[in-house]
C-alpha positions in Angstrom: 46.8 84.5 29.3 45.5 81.2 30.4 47.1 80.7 33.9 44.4 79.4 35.0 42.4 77.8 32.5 40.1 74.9 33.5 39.9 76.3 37.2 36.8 77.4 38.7 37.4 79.8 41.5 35.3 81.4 44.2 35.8 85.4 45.4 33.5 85.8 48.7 32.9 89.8 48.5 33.5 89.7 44.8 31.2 92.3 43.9 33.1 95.4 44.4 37.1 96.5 45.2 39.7 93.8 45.3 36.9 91.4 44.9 36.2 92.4 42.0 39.8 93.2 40.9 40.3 89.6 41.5 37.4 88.1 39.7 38.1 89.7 36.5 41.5 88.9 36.6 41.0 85.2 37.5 38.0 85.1 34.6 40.5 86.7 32.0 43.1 84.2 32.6 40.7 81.6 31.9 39.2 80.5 35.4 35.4 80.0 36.0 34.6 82.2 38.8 31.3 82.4 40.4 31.0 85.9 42.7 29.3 85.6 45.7 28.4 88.8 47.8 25.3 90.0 49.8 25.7 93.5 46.9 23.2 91.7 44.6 23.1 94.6 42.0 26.8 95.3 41.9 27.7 91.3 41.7 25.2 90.8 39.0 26.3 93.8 37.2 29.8 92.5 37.1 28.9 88.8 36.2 26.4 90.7 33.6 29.6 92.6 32.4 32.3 89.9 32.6 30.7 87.0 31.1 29.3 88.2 28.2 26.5 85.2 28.0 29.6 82.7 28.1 28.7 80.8 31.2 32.2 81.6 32.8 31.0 84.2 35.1 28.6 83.8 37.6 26.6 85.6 40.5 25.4 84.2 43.6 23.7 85.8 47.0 25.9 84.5 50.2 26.2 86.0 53.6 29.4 84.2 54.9 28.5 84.6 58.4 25.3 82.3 57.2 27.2 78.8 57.8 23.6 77.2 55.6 24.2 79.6 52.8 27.7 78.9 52.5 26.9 75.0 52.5 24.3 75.3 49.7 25.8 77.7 48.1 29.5 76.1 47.6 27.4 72.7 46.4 25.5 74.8 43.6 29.0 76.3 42.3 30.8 73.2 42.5 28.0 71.3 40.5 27.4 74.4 37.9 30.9 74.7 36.8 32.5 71.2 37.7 34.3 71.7 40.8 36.3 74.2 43.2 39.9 74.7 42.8 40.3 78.0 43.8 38.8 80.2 47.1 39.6 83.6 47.4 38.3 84.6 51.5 38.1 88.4 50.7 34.8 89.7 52.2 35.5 91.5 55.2 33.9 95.0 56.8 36.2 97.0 59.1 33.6 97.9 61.9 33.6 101.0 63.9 36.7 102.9 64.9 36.7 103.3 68.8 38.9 102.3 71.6 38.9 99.1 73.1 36.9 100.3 76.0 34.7 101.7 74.3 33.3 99.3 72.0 30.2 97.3 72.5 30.2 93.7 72.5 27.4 93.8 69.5 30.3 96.0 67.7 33.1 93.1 68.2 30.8 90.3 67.4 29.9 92.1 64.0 33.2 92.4 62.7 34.6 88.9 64.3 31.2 86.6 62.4 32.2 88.6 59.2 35.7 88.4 58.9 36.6 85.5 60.9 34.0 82.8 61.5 33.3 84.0 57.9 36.9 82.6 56.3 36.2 79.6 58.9 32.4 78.8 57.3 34.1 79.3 53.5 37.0 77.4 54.1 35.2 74.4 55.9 32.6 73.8 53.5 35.9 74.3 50.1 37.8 71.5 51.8 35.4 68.7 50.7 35.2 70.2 46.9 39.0 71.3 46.6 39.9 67.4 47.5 37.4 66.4 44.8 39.4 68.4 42.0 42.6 66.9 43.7 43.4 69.9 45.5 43.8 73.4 45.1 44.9 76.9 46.4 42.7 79.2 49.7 43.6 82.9 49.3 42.8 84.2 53.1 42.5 88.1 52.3 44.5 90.0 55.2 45.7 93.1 55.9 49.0 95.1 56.9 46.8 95.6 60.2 47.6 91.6 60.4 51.1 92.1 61.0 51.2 95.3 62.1 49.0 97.2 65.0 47.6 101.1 64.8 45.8 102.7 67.2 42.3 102.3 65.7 39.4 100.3 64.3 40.0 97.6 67.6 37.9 94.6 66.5 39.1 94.9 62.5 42.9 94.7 63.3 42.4 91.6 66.0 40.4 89.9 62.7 42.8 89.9 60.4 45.4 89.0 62.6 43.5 85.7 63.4 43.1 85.3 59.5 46.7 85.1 59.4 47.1 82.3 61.8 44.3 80.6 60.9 46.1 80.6 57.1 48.7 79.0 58.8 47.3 76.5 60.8 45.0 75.3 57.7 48.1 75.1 55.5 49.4 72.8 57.3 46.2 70.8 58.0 46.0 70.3 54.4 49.1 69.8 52.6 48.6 66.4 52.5 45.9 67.1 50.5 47.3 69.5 48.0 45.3 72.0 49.1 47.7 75.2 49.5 46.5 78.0 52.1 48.0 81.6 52.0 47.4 84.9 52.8 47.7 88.6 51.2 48.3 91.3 53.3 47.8 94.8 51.1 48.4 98.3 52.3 46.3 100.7 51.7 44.0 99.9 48.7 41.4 102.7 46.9 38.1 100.5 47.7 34.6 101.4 48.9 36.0 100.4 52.6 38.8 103.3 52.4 36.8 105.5 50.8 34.8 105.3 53.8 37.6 106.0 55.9 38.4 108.9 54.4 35.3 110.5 54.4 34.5 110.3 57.7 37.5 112.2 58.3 37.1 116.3 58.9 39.4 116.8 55.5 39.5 113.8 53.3 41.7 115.3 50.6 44.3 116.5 53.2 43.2 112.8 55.2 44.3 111.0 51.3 47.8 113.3 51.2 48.8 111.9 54.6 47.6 108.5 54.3 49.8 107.9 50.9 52.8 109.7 52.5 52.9 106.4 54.8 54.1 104.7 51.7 57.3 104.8 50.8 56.0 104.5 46.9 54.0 107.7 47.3 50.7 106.3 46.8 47.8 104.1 47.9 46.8 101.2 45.7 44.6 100.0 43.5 42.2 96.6 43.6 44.4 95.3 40.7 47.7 95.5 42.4 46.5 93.5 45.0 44.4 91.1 42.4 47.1 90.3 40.5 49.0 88.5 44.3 46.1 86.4 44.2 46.0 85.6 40.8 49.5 84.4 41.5 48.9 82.5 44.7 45.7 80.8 42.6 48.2 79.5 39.7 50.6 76.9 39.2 53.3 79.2 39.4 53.2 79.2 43.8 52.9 75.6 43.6 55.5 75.4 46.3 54.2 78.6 48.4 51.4 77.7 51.1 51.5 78.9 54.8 53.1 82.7 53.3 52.1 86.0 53.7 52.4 87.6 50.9 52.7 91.6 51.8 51.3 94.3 48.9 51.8 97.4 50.6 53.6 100.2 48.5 56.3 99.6 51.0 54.1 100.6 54.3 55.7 97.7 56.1 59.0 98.2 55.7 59.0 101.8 57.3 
């Protein structure tokens, strides 16, 4: 307990999946975490859930392709609970599955303002807070489809490839500061967004058996096994980690 007491922290997409794996991790181990999301009953429900009328846990409505709301709404976390020492970059969508020529430049765009120029508004408008507290740690949320390519979902896998780049690039732009930047790359994860992938399929219970055969573990994850990388990467204890990858994947990777 406690590795992160006194911190406040930010989880963008914080309402459901590893968003919310991560905020209830980073708000047990003593971190003031506000969760911003555009899922207004789901973020409040959490907060509602979480807090228990403590103050520690709040919920606030942010589109991070909305440069403005980020802006404001960074200001009103930093002066509610004191500062910013912590930004977790995990709202993403994945887009629609097509091939490269088929896809629509509306379709691109969509996923790109999201997951992209999304991390860029967060982590532009953190930078000024995070040097206030005297630094601090940016969790960029990748993806195996980062480092790896498969033959689907185009515009997703070119996003998260950029995010790992841009974590790199940034980590370096502001070590002077103390201001660590890394990324987490998970495998396979059982969130809303998978879910999703697997029901559009024409068998999603034999669509589950193959997709966890990919790992060598045997299984798909859960939110927490990814929450608890980024409660890591948010702590003292990576002090000397910034510009990493840090892969949670059951092992997908390695094949």
């Amino acid at each position: 307990m406690g590795r992160v007491d006194g911190k406040v922290a930010i989880v963008t997409g914080g309402s459901l999946g590893i968003g919310a794996a991560a905020v209830e991790l980073l708000a047990a181990e003593g971190a003031k975490v506000a969760i911003v999301d555009v899922k207004d009953k789901e973020g409040r429900d959490l907060a509602a859930r979480l807090d228990g009328g403590k103050g520690m846990v709040r919920y606030w409505h942010m589109d991070v392709s909305s440069e403005a709301e980020v802006k404001n709404v960074f200001g009103e976390v930093a002066k509610a609970f004191g500062g910013l020492h912590i930004l977790v970059n995990n709202a993403g969508i994945a887009g629609v599955s097509k091939p490269t020529h088929e896809l629509t430049e509306a379709e691109w765009d969509r996923v790109q303002t999201v997951n992209v120029k999304g991390v860029f508004f967060c982590t532009k408008h953190a930078i000024a807070h995070l040097r206030s507290s005297g630094g601090g740690s940016i969790i960029n949320l990748s993806s195996i489809y980062g480092l790896i390519g498969a033959p689907d979902v185009p515009p997703y896998h070119a996003s998260k490839g950029a995010v790992r780049l841009m974590s790199k690039v940034d980590a370096m732009l502001y070590a002077r500061d103390g201001i660590r930047v890394n990324s987490v790359h998970p495998g396979y994860v059982w969130t809303p967004m998978v879910e999703g992938h697997l029901a559009a399929m024409s068998d999603p219970a034999a669509a589950r058996v193959q997709l966890e055969s990919l790992h060598p573990l045997g299984h798909i994850g859960v939110p927490m096994d990814i929450a608890y990388g980024i409660l890591y990467l948010a702590c003292k204890e990576s002090a000397f980690v910034t510009g990493s990858e840090l892969v949670i994947d059951g092992g997908y990777t390695a094949r």
